[in-house]
C-alpha positions as a Markdown table, in Angstrom:
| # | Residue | x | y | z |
|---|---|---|---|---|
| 1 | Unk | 15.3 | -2.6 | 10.1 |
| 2 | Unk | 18.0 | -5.4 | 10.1 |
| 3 | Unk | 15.9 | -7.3 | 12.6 |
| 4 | Unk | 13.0 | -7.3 | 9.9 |
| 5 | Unk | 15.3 | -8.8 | 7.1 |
| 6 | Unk | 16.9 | -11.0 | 9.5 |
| 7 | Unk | 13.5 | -12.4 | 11.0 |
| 8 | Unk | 12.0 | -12.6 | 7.0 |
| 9 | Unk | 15.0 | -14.9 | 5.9 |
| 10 | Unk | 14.3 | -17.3 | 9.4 |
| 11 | Unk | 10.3 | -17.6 | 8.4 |
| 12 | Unk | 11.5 | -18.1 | 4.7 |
| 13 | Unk | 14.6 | -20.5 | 5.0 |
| 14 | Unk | 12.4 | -22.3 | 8.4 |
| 15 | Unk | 9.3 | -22.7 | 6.2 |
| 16 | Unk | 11.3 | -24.3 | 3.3 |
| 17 | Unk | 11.7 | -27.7 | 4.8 |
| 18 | Unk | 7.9 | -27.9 | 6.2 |
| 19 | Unk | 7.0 | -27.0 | 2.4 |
| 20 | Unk | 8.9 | -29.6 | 1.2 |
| 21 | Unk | 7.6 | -32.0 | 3.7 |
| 22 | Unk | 3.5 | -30.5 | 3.7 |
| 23 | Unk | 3.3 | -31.4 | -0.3 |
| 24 | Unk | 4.4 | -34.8 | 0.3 |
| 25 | Unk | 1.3 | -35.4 | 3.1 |
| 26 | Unk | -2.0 | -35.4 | 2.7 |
| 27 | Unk | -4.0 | -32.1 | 2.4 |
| 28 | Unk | -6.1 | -31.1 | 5.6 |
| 29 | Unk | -4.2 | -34.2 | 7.7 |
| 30 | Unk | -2.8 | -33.9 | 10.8 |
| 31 | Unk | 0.8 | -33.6 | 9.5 |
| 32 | Unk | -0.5 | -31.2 | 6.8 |
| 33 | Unk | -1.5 | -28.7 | 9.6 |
| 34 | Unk | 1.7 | -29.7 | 11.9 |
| 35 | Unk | 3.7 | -28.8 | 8.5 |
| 36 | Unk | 2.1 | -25.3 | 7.9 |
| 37 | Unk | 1.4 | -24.1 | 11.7 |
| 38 | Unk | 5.2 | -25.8 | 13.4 |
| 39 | Unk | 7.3 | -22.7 | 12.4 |
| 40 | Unk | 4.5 | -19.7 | 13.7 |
| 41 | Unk | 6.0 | -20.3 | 17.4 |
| 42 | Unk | 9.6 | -20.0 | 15.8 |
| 43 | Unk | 8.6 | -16.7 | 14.1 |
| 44 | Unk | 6.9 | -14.9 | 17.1 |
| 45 | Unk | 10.0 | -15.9 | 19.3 |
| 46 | Unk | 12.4 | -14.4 | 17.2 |
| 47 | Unk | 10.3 | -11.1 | 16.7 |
| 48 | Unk | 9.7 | -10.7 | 20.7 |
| 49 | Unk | 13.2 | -11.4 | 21.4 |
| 50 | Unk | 13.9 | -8.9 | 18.7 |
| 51 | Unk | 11.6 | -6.4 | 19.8 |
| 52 | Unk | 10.1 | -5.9 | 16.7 |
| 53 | Unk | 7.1 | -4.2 | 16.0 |
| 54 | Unk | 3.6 | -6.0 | 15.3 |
| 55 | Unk | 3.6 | -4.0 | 12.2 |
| 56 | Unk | 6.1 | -6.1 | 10.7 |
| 57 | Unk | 4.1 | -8.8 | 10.9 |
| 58 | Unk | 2.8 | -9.6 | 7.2 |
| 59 | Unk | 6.3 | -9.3 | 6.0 |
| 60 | Unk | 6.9 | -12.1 | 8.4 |
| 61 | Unk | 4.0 | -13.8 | 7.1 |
| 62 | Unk | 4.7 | -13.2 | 3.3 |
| 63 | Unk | 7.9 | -14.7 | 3.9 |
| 64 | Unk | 7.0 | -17.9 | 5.7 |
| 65 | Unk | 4.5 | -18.4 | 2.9 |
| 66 | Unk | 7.2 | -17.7 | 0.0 |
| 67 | Unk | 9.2 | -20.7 | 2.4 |
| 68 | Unk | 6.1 | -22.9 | 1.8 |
| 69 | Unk | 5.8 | -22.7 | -1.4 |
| 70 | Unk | 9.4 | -22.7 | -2.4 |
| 71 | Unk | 9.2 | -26.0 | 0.0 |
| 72 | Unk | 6.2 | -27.5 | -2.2 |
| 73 | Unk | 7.9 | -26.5 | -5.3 |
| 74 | Unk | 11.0 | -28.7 | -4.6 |
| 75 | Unk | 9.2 | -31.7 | -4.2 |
| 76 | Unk | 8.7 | -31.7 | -8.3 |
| 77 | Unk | 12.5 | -31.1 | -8.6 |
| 78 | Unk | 13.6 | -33.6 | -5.9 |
């Protein structure tokens, strides 16, 4: 169960920069996409590495979207 926590705060705190950079670009360019989809290999390394379960895999998702849109959010702060 550690794994699980451990691989949710790497989606979260890897999707936090790409957030910050994907509000700044252009919705639906090329860097838009390279901002939301750059951090999916990241995530399904750690989780086969990890051995985790597919089943864990919305967390994983939920988390790298809550990164995302923290990311996006900090653009109106920053």
């Amino acid at each position: 169960m550690m794994n699980v926590v451990l691989i949710a705060l790497l989606a979260f705190a890897v999707n936090v920069p790409f957030g910050y950079l994907r509000s700044k670009s252009v919705k639906f360019s090329f860097h838009w996409f390279l901002y939301v989809h750059i951090s999916i290999p990241v995530i399904i390394g750690a989780r086969l590495l990890s051995h985790t379960d597919y089943r864990f895999i919305p967390v994983f998702i939920l988390a790298a979207l809550a990164g995302q849109y923290l990311g996006g959010r900090l653009e109106v702060y920053l």
